[in-house]
C-alpha positions as CSV (number, residue, x, y, z in Angstrom):
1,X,117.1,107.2,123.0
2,X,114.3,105.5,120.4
3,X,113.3,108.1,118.0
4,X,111.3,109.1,114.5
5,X,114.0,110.7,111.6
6,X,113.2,111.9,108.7
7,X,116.2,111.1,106.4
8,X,115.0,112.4,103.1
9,X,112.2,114.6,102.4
10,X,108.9,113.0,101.0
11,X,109.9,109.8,102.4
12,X,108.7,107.8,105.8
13,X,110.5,108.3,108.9
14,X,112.6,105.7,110.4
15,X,112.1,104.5,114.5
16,X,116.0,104.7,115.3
17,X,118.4,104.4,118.2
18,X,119.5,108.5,118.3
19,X,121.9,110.4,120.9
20,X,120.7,111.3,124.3
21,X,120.4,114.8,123.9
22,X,122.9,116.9,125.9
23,X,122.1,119.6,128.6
24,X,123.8,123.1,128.2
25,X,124.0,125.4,131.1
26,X,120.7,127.7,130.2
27,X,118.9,124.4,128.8
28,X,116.6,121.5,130.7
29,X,116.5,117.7,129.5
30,X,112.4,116.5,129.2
31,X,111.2,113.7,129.0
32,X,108.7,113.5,126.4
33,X,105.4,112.5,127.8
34,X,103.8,113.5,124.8
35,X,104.2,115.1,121.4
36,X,101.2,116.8,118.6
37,X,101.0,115.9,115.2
38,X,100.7,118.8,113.0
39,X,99.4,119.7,109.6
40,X,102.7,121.7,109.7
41,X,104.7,118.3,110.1
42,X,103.5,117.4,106.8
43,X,105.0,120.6,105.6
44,X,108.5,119.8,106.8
45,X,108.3,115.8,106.2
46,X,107.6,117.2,102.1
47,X,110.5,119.7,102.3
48,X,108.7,123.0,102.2
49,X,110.1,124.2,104.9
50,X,113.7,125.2,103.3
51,X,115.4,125.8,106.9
52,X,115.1,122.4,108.0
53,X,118.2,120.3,108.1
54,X,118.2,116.7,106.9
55,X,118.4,114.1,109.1
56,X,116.1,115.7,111.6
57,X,113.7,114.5,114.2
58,X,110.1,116.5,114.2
59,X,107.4,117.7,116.4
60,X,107.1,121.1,117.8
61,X,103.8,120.8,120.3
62,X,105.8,119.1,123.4
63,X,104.7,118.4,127.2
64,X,107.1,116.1,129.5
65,X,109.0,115.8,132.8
66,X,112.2,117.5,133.9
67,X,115.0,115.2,133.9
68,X,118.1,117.2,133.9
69,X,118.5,121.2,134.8
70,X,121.1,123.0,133.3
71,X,123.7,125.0,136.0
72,X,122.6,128.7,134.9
73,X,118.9,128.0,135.0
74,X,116.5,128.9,138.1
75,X,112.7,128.0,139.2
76,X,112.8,124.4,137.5
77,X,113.7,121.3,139.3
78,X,114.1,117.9,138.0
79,X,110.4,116.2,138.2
80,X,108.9,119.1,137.0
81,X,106.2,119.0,134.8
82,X,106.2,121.3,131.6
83,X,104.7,122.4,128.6
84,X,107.3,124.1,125.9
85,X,107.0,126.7,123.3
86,X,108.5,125.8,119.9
87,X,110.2,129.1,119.2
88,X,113.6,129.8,120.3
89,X,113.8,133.8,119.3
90,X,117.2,135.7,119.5
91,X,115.1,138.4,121.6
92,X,117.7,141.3,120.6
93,X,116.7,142.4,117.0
94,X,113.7,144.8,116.2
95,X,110.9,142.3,116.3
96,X,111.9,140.2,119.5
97,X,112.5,144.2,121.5
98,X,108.9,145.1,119.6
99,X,107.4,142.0,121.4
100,X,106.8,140.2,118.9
101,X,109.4,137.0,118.9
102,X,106.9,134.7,116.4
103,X,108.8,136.6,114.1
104,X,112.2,137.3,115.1
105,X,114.6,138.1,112.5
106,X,116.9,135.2,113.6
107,X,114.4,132.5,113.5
108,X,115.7,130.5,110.3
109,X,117.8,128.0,112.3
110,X,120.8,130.9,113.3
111,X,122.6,129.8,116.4
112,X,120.6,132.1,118.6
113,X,117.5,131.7,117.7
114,X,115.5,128.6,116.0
115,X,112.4,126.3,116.4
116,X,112.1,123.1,117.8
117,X,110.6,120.9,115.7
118,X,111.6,123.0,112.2
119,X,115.8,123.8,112.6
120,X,116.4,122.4,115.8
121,X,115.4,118.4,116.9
122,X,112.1,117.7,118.2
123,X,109.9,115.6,120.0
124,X,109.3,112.7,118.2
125,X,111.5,111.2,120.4
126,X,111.9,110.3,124.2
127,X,114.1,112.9,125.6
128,X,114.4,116.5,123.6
129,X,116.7,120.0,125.0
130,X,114.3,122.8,125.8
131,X,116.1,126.2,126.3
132,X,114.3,127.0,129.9
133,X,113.3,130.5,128.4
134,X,110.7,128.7,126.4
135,X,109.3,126.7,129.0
136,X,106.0,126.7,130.9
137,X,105.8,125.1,134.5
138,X,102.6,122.7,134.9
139,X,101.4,121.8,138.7
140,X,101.6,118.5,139.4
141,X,98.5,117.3,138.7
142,X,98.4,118.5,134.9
143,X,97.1,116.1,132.6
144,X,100.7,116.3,130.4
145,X,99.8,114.3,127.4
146,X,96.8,116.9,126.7
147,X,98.8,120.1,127.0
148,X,101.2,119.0,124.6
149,X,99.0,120.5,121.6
150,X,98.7,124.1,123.3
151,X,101.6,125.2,122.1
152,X,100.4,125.4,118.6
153,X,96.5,123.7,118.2
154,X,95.7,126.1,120.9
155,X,97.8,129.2,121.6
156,X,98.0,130.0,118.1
157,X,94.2,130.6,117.3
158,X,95.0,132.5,120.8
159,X,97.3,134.9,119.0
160,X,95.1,134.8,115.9
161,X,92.3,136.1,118.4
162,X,93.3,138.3,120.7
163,X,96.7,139.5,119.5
164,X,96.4,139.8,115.8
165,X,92.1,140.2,115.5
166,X,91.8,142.1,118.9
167,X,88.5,139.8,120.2
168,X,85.7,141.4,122.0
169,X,82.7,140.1,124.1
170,X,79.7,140.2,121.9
171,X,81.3,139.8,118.1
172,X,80.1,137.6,116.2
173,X,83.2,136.0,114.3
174,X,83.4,133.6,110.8
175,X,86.0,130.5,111.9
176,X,87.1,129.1,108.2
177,X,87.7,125.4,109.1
178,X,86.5,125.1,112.1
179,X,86.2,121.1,112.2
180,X,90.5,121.1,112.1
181,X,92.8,121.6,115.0
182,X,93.0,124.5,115.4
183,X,90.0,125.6,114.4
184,X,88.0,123.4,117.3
185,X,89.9,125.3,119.9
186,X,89.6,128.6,118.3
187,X,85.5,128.1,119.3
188,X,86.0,127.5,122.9
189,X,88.5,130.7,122.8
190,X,85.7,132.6,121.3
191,X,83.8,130.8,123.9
192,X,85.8,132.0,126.6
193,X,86.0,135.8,125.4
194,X,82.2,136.3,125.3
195,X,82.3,136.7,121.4
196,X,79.6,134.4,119.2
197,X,81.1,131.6,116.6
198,X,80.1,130.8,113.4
199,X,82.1,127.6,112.3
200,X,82.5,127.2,108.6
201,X,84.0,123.8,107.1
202,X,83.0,121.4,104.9
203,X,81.2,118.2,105.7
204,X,78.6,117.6,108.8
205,X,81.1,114.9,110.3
206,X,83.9,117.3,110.7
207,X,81.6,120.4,111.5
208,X,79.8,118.2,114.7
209,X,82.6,118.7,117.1
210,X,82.5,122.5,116.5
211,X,79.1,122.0,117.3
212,X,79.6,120.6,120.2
213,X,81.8,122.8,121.8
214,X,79.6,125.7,121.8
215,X,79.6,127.1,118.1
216,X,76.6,129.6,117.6
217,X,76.1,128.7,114.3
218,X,77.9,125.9,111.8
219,X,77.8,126.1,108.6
220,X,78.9,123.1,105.7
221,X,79.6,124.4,102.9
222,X,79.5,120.8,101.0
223,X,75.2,121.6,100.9
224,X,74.2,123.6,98.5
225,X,73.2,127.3,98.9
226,X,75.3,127.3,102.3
227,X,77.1,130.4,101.3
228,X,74.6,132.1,99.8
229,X,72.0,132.0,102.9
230,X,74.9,133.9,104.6
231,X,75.6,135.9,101.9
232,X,72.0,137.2,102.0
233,X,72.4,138.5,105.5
234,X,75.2,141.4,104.2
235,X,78.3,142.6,106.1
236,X,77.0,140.8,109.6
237,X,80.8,139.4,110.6
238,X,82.7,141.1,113.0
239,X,85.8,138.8,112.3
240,X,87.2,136.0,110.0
241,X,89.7,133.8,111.1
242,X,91.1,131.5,108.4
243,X,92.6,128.0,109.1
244,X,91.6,126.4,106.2
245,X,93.9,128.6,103.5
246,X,91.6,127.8,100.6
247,X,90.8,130.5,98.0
248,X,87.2,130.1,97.6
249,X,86.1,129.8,101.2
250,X,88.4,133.2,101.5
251,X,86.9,134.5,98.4
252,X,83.0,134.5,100.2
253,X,83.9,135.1,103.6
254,X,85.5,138.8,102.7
255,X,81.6,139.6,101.5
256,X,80.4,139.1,104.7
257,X,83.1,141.0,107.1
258,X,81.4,144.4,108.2
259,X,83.4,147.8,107.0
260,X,86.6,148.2,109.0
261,X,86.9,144.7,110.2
262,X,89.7,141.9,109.8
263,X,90.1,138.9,107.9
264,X,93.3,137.1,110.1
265,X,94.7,134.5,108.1
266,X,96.4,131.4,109.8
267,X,95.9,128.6,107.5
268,X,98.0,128.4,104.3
269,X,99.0,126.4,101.1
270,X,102.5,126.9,99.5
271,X,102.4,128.1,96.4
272,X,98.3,129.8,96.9
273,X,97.2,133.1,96.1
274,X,94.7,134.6,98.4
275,X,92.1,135.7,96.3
276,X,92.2,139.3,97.2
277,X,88.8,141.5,96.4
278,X,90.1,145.0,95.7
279,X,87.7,146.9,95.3
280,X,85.4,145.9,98.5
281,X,88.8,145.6,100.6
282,X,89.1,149.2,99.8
283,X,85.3,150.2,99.4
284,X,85.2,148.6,103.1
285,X,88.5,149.2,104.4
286,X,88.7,145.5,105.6
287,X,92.0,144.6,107.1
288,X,93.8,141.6,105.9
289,X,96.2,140.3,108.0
290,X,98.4,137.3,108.9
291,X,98.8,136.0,111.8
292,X,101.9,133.4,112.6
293,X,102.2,130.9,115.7
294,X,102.2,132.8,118.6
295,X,104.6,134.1,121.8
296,X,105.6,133.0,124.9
297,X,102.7,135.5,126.3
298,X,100.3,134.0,124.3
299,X,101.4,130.3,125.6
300,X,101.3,131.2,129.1
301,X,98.0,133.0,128.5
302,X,96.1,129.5,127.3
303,X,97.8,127.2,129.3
304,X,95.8,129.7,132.4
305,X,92.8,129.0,130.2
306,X,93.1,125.2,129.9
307,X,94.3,125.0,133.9
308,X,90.7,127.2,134.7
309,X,89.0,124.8,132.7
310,X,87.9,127.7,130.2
311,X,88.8,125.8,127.3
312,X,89.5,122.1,127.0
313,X,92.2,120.5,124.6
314,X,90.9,118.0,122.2
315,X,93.0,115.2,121.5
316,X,91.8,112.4,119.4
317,X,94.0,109.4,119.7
318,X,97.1,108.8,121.1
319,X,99.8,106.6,119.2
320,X,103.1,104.6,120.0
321,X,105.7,106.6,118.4
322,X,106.4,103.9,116.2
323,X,102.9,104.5,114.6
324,X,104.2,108.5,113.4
325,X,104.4,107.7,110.3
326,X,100.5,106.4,110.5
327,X,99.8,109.7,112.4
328,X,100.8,111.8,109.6
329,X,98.5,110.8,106.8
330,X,95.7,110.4,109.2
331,X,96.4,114.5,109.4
332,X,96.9,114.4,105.7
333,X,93.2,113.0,105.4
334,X,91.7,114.3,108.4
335,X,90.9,111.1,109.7
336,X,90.6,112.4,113.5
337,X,88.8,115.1,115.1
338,X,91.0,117.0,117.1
339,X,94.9,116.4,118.0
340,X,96.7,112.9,117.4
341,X,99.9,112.9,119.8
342,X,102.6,110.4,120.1
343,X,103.5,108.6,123.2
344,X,107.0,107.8,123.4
């Protein structure tokens, strides 16, 4: 099969000839009608992530057909169409029995448990193994090559949301860079909950789509006095949700979160210190919390959302896999609105 590898960290990917991957018993064989390109990609293609093995093929937000089942599995059939979740937890230590398998214990690349994508190949390529257990059946009309981002552009403001913030109809909730990824599907899912959005980001051009999709309010912070018109209004926020990780955005947004609410970070840079204010976070009692990828229930949850036409993936161009390398820096730059996926 053609595929992207990354051979050395910080370095381009190469469009080689790699193995057919090979079908164990509990396992299915995809086809890869599509694969996301993630900000996290960048992350592994630099080396951050320590747990991923060199050479390695990427991509963790996957959609594709069935093409081979293993013998142990039941309810898929070759021809199937389906959507996959990224994380393979061990689901027998604390965390996995707790519910909470986005943080397994056994999740840095042990033979049990793993990520596709991160320790275990991915889907820049045209077939990829998907342990059945982390995939999500799609009817046969599903547009395939959108779904491939929910698994992470979209169920993971989903966990943020509900799971980790506990949305409610009628908040009114701060989105810190609303104009990315995941932050323009994080407004329809406020959308969709009955809660108001105010989308926060810097620059009209990447704020407008936000807009579009229903945001209550948008707010650029690159014109002056932006923060400080919402500063005047007190403790109003019911909510912040944080994909943009940057320390002074998170710095004003804790002054405007009412007493005993959250500030749910997503959005990170290695090596940054969030900007903790002591004194109001105790003065306040504000919760700060972080809020990592998301489950298989919070997968299956969105993909009901996108299939009802609740909330609509965004994906802004779709490239040859050839073009991956050209993919990543335009995520580096923030060239497109919304998802880039590859087409194998």
């Amino acid at each position: 099969m053609r595929a992207m590898v990354l051979r050395a960290f910080n370095q381009p990917m190469t469009l080689e000839t790699s193995p057919d991957p090979a079908c164990g018993p509990a396992d299915l064989i995809v086809a890869v009608s599509a694969c996301g390109v993630c900000a996290t990609d960048l992350k592994i293609a630099a080396g951050h992530v320590r747990s991923t093995p060199l050479p390695h093929i990427p991509g963790h937000e996957i959609a594709g057909v069935v093409t081979a089942v293993g013998a142990q599995v039941t309810g898929f059939r070759v021809g199937d169409k389906i959507c996959s979740h990224f994380y393979v937890p061990c689901l027998e230590c604390e965390n996995c029995r707790a519910g909470r398998t986005n943080i397994c214990l056994a999740l840095s690349g042990g033979k049990a448990a793993g990520r596709l994508g991160f320790e275990w190949p991915g889907g820049y390529a045209e077939f990829i193994r998907v342990p059945a257990r982390v995939a999500v059946p799609l009817p046969p009309a599903a547009a395939v090559e959108d779904l491939a981002i929910c698994a992470d552009a979209i169920a993971t403001p989903y966990h943020a949301l509900h799971t980790r913030l506990g949305i409610a109809a009628g908040q009114t909730l701060i989105l810190l860079g609303a104009g990315g990824g995941l932050g323009i599907h994080a407004v329809q899912l406020v959308r969709a909950a009955g809660a108001h959005a105010v989308a926060v980001d810097q620059g009209a051009g990447r704020l407008q789509l936000a807009c579009d999709l229903g945001a209550e309010e948008c707010v650029d912070t690159a014109e002056p006095g932006a923060w400080e018109a919402l500063l005047r209004r007190g403790r109003f926020a019911d909510g912040v949700i944080d994909f943009a990780g940057s320390p002074s955005l998170g710095a004003a947004a804790t002054q405007v979160l009412k007493a005993g609410c959250r500030y749910v970070i997503v959005g990170y840079r290695y090596g940054e210190p969030f900007p903790l204010p002591y004194q109001p976070a105790v003065s306040f009692e504000l919760d700060i919390l972080g809020a990592r990828a998301s489950t298989m229930a919070d997968l299956q949850a969105t993909v009901a959302l996108i299939l009802a036409g609740r909330v609509r993936p965004i994906v802004g161009a779709r490239l040859p896999l050839a073009r991956a390398n050209e993919a990543l820096e335009s995520v580096r730059t923030a060239q497109e609105p919304g998802r880039i996926v590859l087409i194998p």
